[in-house]
Each structure stands twice: as C-alpha cells, then as structure tokens.
C-alpha positions as CSV (number, residue, x, y, z in Angstrom):
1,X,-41.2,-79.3,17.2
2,X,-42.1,-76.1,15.0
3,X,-41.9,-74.1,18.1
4,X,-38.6,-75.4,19.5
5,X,-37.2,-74.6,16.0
6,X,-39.0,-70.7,16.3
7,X,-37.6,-70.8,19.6
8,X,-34.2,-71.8,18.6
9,X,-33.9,-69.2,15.8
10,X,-35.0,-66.2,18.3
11,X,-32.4,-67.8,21.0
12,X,-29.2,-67.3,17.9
13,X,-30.6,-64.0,17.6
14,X,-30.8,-62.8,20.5
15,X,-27.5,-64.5,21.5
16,X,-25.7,-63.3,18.1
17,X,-27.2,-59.3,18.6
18,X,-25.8,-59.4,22.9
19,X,-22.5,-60.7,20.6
20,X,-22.2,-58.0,18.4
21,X,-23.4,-55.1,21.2
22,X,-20.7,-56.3,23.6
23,X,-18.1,-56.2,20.9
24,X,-19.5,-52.5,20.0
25,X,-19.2,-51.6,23.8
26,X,-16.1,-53.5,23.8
27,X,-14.5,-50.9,21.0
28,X,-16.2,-48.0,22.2
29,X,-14.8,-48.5,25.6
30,X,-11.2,-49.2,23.8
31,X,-11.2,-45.7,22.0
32,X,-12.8,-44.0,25.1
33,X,-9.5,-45.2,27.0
34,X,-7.1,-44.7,24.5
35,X,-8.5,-40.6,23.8
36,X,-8.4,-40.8,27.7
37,X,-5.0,-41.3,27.9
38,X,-4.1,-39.3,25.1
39,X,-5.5,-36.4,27.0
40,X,-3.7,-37.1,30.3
41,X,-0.5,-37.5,28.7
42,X,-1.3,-34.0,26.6
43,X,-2.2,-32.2,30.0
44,X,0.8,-33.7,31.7
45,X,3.7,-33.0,29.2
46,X,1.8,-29.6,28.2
47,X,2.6,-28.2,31.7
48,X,6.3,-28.3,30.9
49,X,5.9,-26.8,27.5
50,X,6.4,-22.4,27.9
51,X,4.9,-20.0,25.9
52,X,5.6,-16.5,25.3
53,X,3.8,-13.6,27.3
54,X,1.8,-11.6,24.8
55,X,3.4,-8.1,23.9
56,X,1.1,-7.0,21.8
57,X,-1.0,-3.9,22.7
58,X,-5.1,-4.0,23.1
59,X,-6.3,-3.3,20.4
60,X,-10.0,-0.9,20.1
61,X,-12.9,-2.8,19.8
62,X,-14.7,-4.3,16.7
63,X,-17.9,-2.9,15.5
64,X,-19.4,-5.8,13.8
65,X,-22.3,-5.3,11.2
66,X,-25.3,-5.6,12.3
67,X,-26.9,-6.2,9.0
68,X,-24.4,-9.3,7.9
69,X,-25.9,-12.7,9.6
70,X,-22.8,-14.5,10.0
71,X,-20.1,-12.1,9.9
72,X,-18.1,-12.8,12.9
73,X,-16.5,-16.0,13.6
74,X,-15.1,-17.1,17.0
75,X,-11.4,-15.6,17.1
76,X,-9.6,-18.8,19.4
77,X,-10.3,-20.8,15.9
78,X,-7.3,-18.7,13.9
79,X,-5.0,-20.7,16.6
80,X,-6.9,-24.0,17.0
81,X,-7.3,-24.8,12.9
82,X,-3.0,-25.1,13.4
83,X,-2.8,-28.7,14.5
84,X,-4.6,-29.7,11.5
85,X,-2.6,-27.6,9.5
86,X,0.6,-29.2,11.2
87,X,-1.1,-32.7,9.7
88,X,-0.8,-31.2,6.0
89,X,2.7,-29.6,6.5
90,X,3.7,-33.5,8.3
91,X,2.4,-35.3,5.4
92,X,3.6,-33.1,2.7
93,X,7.7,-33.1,4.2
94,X,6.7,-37.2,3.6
95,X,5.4,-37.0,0.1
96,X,8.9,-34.7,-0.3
97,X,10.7,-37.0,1.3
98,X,9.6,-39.9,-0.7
99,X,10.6,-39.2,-3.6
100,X,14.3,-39.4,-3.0
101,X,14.7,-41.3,0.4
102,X,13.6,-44.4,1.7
103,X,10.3,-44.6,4.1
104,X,12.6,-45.6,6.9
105,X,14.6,-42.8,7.2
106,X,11.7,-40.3,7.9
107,X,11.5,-38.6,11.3
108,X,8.5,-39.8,12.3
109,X,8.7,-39.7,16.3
110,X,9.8,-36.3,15.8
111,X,7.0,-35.5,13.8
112,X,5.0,-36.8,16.9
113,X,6.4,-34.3,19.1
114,X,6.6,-31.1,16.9
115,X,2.4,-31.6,16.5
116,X,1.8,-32.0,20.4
117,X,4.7,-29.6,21.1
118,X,2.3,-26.8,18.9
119,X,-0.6,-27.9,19.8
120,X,0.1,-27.2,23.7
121,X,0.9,-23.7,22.1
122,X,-2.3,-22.7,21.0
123,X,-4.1,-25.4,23.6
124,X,-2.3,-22.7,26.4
125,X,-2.9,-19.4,24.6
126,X,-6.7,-20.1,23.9
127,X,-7.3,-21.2,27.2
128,X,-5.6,-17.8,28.5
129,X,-7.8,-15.8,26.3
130,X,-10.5,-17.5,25.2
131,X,-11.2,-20.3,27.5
132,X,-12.4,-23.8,27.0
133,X,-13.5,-24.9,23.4
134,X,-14.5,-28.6,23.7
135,X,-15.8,-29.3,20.5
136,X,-12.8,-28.3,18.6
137,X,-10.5,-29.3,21.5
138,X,-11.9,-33.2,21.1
139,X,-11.8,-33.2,17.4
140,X,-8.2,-32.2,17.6
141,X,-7.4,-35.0,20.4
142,X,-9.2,-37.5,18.0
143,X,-7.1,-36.6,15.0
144,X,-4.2,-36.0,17.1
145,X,-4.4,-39.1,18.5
146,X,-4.9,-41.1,14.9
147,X,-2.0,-39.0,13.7
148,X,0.5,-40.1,16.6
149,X,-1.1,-43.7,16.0
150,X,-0.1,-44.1,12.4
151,X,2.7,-42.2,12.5
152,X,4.4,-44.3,15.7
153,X,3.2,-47.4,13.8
154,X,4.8,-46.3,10.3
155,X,8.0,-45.8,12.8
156,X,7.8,-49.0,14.1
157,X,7.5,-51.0,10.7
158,X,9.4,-49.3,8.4
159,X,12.4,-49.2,11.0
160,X,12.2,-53.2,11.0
161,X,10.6,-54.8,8.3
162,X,10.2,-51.9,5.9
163,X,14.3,-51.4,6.6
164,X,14.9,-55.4,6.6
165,X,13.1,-55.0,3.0
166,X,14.7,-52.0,1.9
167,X,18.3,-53.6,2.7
168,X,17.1,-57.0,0.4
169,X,15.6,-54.5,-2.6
170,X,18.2,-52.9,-4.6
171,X,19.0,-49.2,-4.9
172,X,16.0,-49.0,-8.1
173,X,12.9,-48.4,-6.3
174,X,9.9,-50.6,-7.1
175,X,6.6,-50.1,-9.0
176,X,4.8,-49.7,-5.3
177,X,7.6,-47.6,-3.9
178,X,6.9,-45.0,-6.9
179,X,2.7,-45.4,-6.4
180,X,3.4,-45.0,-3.1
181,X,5.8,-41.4,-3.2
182,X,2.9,-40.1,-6.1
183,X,0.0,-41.3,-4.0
184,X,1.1,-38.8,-0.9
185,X,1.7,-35.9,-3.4
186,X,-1.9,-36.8,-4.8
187,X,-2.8,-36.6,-1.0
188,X,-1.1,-33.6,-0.1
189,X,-2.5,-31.6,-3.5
190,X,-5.8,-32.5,-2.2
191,X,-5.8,-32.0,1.5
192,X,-4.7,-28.2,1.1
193,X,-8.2,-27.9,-0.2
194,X,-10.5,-30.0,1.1
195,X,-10.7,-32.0,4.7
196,X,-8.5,-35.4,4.4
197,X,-11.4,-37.8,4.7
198,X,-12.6,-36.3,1.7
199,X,-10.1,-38.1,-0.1
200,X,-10.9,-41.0,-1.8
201,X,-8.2,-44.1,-0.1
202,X,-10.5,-46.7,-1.6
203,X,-9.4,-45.2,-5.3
204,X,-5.9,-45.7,-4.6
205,X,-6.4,-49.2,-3.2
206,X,-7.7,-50.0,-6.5
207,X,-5.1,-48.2,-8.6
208,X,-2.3,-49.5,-6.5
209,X,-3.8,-53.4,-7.7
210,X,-4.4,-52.4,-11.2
211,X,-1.6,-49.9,-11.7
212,X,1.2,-52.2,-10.5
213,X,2.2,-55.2,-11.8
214,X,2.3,-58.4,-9.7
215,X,5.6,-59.7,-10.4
216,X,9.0,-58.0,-11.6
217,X,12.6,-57.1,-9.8
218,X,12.7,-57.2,-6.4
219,X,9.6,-59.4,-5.6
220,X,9.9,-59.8,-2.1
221,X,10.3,-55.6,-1.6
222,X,7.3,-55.6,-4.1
223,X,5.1,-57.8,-2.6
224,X,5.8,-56.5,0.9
225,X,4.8,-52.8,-0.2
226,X,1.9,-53.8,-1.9
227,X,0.6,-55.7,1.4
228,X,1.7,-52.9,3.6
229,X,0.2,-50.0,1.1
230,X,-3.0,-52.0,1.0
231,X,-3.4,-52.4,4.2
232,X,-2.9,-48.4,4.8
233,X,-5.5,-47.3,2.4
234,X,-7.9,-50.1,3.6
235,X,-7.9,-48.5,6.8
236,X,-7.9,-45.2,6.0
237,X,-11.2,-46.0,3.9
238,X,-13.1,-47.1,6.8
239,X,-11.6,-44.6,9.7
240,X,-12.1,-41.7,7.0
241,X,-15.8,-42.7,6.3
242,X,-16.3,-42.7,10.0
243,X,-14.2,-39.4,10.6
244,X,-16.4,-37.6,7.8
245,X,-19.9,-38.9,9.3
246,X,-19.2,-37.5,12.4
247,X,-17.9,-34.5,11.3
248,X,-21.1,-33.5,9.2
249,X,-23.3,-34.7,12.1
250,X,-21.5,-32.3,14.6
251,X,-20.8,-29.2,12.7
252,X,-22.2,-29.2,9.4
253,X,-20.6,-28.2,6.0
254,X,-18.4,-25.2,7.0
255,X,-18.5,-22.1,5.1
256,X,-16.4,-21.5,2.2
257,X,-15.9,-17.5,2.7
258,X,-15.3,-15.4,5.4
259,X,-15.8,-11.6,5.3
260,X,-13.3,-8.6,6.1
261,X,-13.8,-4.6,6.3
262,X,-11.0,-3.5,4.7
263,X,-9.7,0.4,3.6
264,X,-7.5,2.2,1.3
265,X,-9.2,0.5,-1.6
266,X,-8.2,1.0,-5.3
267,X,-10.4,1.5,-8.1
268,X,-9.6,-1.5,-9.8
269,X,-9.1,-3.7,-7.0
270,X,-12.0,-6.0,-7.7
271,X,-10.6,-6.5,-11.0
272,X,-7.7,-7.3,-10.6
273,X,-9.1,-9.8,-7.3
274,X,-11.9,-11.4,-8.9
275,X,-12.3,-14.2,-6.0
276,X,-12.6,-11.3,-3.6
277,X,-16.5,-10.0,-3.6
278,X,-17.5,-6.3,-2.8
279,X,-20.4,-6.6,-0.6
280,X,-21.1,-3.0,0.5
281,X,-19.6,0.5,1.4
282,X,-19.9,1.9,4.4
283,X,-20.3,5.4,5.0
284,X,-16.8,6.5,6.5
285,X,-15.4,4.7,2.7
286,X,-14.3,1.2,3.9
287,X,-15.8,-1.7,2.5
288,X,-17.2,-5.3,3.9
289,X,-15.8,-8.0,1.1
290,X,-15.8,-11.8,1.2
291,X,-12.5,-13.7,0.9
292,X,-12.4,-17.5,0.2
293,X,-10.9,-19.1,3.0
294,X,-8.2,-22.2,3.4
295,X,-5.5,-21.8,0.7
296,X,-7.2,-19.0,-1.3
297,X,-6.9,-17.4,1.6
298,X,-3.0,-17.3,2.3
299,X,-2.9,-16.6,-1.4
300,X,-5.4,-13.7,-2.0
301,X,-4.4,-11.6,1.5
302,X,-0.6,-11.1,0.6
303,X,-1.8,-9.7,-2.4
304,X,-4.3,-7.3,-1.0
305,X,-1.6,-6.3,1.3
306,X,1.6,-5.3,-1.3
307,X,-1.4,-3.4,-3.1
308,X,-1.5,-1.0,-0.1
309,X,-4.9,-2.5,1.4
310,X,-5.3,-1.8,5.2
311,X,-7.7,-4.6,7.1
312,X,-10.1,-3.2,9.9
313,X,-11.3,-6.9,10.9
314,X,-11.3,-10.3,9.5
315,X,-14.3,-11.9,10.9
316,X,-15.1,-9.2,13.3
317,X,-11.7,-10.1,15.0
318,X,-8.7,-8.2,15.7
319,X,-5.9,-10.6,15.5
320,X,-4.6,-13.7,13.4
321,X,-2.3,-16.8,13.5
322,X,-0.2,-16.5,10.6
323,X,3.2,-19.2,10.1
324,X,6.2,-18.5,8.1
325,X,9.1,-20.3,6.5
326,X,12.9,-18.6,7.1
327,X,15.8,-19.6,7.0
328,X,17.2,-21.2,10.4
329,X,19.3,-18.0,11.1
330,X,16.4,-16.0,10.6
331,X,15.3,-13.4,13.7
332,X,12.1,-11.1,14.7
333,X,12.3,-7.7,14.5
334,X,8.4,-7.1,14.0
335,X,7.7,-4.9,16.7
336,X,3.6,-5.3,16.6
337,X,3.4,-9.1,16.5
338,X,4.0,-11.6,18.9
339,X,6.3,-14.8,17.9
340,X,4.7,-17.5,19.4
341,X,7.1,-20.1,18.6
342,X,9.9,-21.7,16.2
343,X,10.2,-25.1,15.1
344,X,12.6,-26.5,12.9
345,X,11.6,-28.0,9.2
346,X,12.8,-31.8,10.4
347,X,13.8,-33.1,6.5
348,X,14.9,-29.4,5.6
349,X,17.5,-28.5,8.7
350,X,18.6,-24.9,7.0
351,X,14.4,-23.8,7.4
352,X,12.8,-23.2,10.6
353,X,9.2,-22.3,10.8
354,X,8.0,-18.8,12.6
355,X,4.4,-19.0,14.1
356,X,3.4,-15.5,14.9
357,X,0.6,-13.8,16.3
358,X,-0.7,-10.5,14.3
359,X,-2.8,-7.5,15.0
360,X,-5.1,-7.3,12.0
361,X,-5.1,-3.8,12.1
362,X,-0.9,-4.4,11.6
363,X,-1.9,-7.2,9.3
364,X,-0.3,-5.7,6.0
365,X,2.4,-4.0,7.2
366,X,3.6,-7.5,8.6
367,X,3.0,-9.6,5.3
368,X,4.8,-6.7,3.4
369,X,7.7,-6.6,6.1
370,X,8.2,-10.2,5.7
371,X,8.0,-10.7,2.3
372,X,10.7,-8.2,1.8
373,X,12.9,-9.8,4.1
374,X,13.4,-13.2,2.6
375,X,10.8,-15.1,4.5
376,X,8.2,-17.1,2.9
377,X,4.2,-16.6,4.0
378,X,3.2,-20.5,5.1
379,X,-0.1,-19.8,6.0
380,X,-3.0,-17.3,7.4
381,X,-5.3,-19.1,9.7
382,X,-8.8,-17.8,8.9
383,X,-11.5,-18.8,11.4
C-alpha cells in the first residue's frame, strides 16, 4: 500500500512536470511563430519601401587610439538605436495626447506603420553598408513586434469599448483617465533615460488602486479604466521582467559614455562642460574626451558645436544619425548630409520629422546650420 502511494505521488509528478514543459514548448513555439511572421511580413513590405542613394562623399579614414580599450563602437548602431527611439517619440505624442483628447482618437495604426516604415530605413541602409547585425536586428523585431502588439490592441479596444465608454462618461474626465495621462508622462520622463523595462509598472499598479477612489461620477467609465489600466501594467510587469533578464544576459550593462577626438578647443571649455571629461592631448593639439551618451548626449553636442568645436570622430566613426523637428514646409539645403527620410508628427500635422545622415567631420557645421534655421535638434544617435 505504502508503495502504491510512493508510486502514485512520483506518477502526479511526473505527469504534472510533462504538463508544465508542454505548456512551456507550447508558448515558446507560439512566440517563435509570431516573431516568424513578424519577420516575413517586415522583409516583404520592406522591399516596397525606397531609400535615398547616399551623396555623401568618403570620408579619410579613422585613426583610432591605440592606447583607449574601448574607444570605438560599431558605426551601423547610430542607425539601428532609431526604432527604439521611434518607441519613446510614439509614446510621448500619447502622453501629449492624453492630456487633452480621449484614448480613442489616437492614431495608433499609423503609429504602427511610421515605426516599420523607419525601421526598413535603417534595416536597408545597414545592410548596404554594414551588413547583417543579428543581435540587434532580433531585439528590434522582439520589441517591434510587442510594440505593434499593444499598440494594434489599444486600437482595437479603445475604438469599441474604450469609445462605447467614453460616449456613456461625460465630458469631465475621471480619476483613472487623469492617472492614466500622468502615468505616460511619468513613463516618457523616465524612458529618455533609462531602458523602458526599467520602469517600475508594478508601482503604478499599486498607485492606480490606492491613488483612485473606487466609486464617484461616471462609475461605469471608472470602473472600466481601472480594469483596463490594471490589466496594462500587470502585463507590462511581467513582459518587462522578462525583457530586462534577457537583455542583461545577452549584452551586459551598456556603457554610459562614449569618447570623441575633437579640435578647436577653448580654454575654458571643460568649465563651462563639466559632464564632458578631458582624457588626453594628443600631439597635433586635439583632444580624446568622454561624452555621456542618450539624452546628455543630444544635449551636450549642440553646445560643443555653437562654441566653435570641430569633431574628428565619435567612437572612432565618421558619420551619425541625427533627427530633427521642422516645420512641415521645411526643405534641405545641407549640402554635406544625406536626408534619409521625412515623416510627419501624426498628433502635430504642421511638424514633420527630418532623419538625416551626417559626416562627423561636417558634424557642427550642420547642428549650427540648423539651429539657425528654425529647426529643432530631436536627437543624435550615439553608438
């Protein structure tokens, strides 16, 4: 009898761990499929997408510093770190839109197409010049993929119950409705500075319970953005968690500086940049420095530029993916830069953005050119 029972308890094992692994295959085989045929559609409605032929002349060679472990960083990255940029700009036009607008009435199919519409860009022009990068190409299928998911299911739902809701609610928008605009600007804030599974989702859960009351004016509108809010940073939670495990396992924690040679330096310089670090002179006068990289970046580079600073290289490379905003009437006339494409701002029609391609060695002449001219620096895509 003691044995049957032993025998019993190993057969529910055994039977509840086959269980569990042929649900595991089951959902690793369902993600395998649906990247799968992400990727197919991708390649298939990427060979109808154009992109420019490059005008810009070849540029001499890079000395890189022998003496600097880790000075250069692959140049293809300046145009592949765009889609994830795209992401940001996506959900910070959302948080904007928010905060004056219903959730229905966002563009979100469009927003769908504008980041595979770039992404082919910079998926055509690496492969032209670089080659094929897989490790960044998946991770930007993966997030690509998530970003098409939630943003085609947001479309779905808020265009029939979210509007159904919306048409019951009155015009005063609810307690959730405001957590909801001021959770994607607490997002947005955050995500120009940090990766977006950083983010703490299981915070806002927890606010959005405590924060908001569970009854008041327009219960049903309430209650229906509380479940559908919930649900959103519940999942996030767990996909982030996962998204940020992988991430470290594959690459690491990325550096948080990246050098430049740079030339025509001022005395006080340094002073008056005290993010930017003087790591040595050379002999012909120009000097190796560090820059901070993401936002910093786009901030500190501008700046070195109007103050007459010429760049050499930026991470022993001789071009870089910068984006602009201008107005929608706006035109090129940069002679030593390539415009790579234009793309309307979808919630701000009289804006287009400018994604151009620039020498570094042109690098400052370019920044000051269009910061005279109206146009606002979006971006410079380190490596």
């Amino acid at each position: 009898m003691e044995n049957q029972t032993r025998w019993q308890i190993v057969s529910r094992a055994a039977n509840n761990f086959f269980v569990r692994w042929r649900k595991t295959k089951i959902a690793v085989v369902a993600i395998f499929c649906l990247l799968l045929i992400s990727f197919l559609s991708f390649k298939v409605g990427c060979s109808f997408v154009p992109i420019p032929e490059s005008t810009s002349q070849a540029q001499p060679e890079v000395t890189i510093p022998p003496d600097i472990e880790g000075y250069q960083r692959t140049e293809e990255s300046t145009y592949l770190t765009y889609p994830e940029w795209h992401i940001v700009y996506s959900s910070e036009e959302y948080a904007n839109w928010l905060e004056k607008n219903q959730p229905s009435g966002f563009p979100y199919f469009s927003s769908i197409g504008q980041f595979w519409s770039s992404y082919c860009t910079v998926y055509k022009i690496t492969g032209r010049q670089y080659g094929f990068n897989l490790g960044d190409h998946f991770m930007l299928w993966v997030i690509g993929t998530s970003f098409t998911v939630e943003n085609a299911v947001k479309g779905v739902y808020e265009n029939t119950v979210g509007r159904i809701t919306e048409w019951i609610n009155s015009d005063e928008q609810t307690d959730e409705d405001l957590f909801a605009y001021q959770a994607n600007k607490d997002y947005v804030t955050f995500i120009y500075d940090y990766p977006w599974y950083e983010f703490s989702f299981a915070n806002k859960f927890g606010s959005l319970w405590t924060d908001t009351s569970l009854w008041g004016p327009n219960i049903v509108r309430k209650w229906e953005r509380k479940l559908i809010l919930s649900a959103e940073f519940g999942v996030k939670t767990v996909y982030g968690g996962l998204i940020k495990l992988g991430t470290r396992a594959l690459y690491g924690k990325a550096p948080t500086e990246v050098y430049a040679q740079i030339t025509n330096v001022a005395d006080d310089l340094f002073v008056k940049n005290p993010l930017v670090k003087n790591i040595k002179v050379n002999d012909d006068g120009s000097y190796i420095v560090k820059i901070p990289r993401y936002r910093l970046f786009t901030e500190i580079v501008p700046k070195l530029a109007s103050s007459g600073v010429q760049f050499v290289d930026i991470a022993g490379n001789d071009e870089i993916f910068l984006t602009a905003i201008a107005p929608k009437d706006w035109e090129d006339n940069l002679d030593r830069s390539d415009t790579l494409f234009k793309m309307k701002i979808l919630t701000q029609t009289d804006f287009q953005r400018i994604a151009i391609k620039a020498p570094i060695k042109s690098l400052s002449s370019i920044l000051n050119s269009l910061n005279t001219s109206g146009v606002k620096i979006e971006h410079l895509y380190d490596y």
